[in-house]
C-alpha positions as CSV (number, residue, x, y, z in Angstrom):
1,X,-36.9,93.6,37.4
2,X,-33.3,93.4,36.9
3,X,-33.0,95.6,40.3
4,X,-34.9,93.4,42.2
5,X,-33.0,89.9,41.1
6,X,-29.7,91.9,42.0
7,X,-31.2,93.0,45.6
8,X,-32.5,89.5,46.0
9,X,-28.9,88.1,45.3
10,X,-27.3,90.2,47.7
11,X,-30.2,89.4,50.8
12,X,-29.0,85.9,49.9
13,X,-25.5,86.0,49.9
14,X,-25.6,88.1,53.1
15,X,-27.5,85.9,54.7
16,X,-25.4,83.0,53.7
17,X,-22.1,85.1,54.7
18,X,-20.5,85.4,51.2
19,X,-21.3,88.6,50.7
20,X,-17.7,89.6,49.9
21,X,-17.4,86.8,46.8
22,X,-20.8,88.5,45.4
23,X,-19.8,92.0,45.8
24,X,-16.1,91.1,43.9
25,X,-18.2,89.4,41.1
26,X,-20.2,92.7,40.9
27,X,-17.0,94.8,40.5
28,X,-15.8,92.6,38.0
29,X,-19.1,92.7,35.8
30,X,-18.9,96.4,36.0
31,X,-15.0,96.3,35.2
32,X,-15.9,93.8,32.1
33,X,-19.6,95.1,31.4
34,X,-18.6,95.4,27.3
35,X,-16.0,92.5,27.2
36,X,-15.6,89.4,27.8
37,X,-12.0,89.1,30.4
38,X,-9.3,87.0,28.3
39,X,-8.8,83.2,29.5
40,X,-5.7,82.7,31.3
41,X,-5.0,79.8,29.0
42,X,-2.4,79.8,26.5
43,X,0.7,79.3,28.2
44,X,4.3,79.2,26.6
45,X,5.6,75.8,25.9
46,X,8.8,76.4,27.3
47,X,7.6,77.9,30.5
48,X,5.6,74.6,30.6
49,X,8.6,72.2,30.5
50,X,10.9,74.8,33.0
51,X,8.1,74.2,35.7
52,X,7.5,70.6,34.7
53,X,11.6,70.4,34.9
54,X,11.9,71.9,38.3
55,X,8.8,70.3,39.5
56,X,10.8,66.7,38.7
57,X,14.1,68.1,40.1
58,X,11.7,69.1,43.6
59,X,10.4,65.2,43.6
60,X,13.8,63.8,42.8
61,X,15.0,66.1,46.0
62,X,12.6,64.9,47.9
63,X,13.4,60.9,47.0
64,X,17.2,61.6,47.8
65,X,16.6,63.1,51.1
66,X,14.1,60.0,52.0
67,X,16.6,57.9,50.9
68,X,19.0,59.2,53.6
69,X,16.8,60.1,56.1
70,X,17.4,56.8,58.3
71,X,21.2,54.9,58.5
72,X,21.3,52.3,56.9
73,X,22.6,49.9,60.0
74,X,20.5,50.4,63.3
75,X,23.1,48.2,65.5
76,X,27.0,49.7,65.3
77,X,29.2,47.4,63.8
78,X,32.4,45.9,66.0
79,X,35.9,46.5,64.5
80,X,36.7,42.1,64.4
81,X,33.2,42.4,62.4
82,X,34.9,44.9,59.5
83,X,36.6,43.6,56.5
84,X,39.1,45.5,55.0
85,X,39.7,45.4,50.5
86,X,42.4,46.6,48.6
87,X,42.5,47.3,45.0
88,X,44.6,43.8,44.9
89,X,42.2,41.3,46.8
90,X,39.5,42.5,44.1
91,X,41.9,41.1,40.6
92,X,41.4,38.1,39.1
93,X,43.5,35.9,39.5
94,X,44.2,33.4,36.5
């Protein structure tokens, strides 16, 4: 009976054109047949925070370089139109 489920699957799954997905989960139930495959859970905690870090620094990268993607004057400016500071136009003067 088992045999004729398995045939049936594969008529099915070559009809459907996934016959490749059903022949790689074969393989793997043979590969497996007496175990059960480990989970790929249980990450390190500090590999964790290195990709969260370098996922931030990626986002951040992305801000800056949106920030300066366009000038921030459209129209050029005209010298007359320019003011010049110095260091002592900016003290207080008491």
């Amino acid at each position: 009976m088992l045999v004729e489920v398995f045939e049936k699957m594969e008529a099915l799954c070559t009809e459907q054109g996934c016959l490749e997905k059903f022949e790689k989960f074969v393989e793997e139930g043979i590969k497996f047949r007496n175990k059960v495959p480990k989970a790929k859970g249980g990450r390190n905690k500090e590999r964790e925070k290195a990709e969260t870090r370098a996922a931030e620094k990626a986002a951040m990268k992305a801000v800056q370089a949106g920030l300066f993607a366009k000038p921030l004057y459209d129209q050029p400016v005209s010298p007359a139109d320019v003011k010049i500071v110095c260091d002592h136009m900016l003290t207080v003067r008491a």
